[in-house]
N, C-alpha and C positions, 0 to 999 in steps of 0.2 A: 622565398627567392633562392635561397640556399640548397634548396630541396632539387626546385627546378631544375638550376645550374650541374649540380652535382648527376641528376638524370641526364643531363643532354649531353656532357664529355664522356658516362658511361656507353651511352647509345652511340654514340661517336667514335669510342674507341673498340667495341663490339662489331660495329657494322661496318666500320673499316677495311678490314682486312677480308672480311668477306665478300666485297666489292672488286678486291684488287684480284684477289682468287679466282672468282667467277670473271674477272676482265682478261684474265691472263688466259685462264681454260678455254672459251672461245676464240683467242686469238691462234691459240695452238688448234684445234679444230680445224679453223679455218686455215691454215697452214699445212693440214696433213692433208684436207680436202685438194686442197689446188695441188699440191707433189703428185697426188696417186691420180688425179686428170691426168697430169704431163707424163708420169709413168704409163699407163693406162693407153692413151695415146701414141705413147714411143712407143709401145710394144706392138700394138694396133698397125704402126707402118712396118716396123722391122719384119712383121710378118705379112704383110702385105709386099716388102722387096724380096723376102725370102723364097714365092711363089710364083714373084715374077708377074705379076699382074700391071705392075705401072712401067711405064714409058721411061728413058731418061731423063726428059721435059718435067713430066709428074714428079720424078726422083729428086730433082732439083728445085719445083716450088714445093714440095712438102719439106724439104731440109731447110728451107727459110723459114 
């Protein structure tokens, strides 16, 4: 029973922190994914107003 015990707070305290790493690593991923959309994006229209191709109208529903 000793044995058990003593295995399950090892495995517990091992697999811990590797859980929290790998939770955090994704969460940043996903965070860098969605900025470089919006960047990616912005740049997408600023060169898209720089050419001159949209309308005022266009210019003002892409800014919202």
């Amino acid at each position: 029973m000793e044995l058990t015990k003593s295995l399950v707070e090892f495995f517990q305290s091992s697999i811990s922190p590797l859980v929290l790493i790998s939770g955090v690593g994704l969460i940043l991923l996903s965070l860098t994914n969605r900025l470089a959309r919006t960047i990616d994006r912005s740049r997408g229209l600023v060169a898209e107003i720089e050419k001159g191709n949209l309308t005022e109208i266009e210019k003002k529903k892409k800014k919202l």
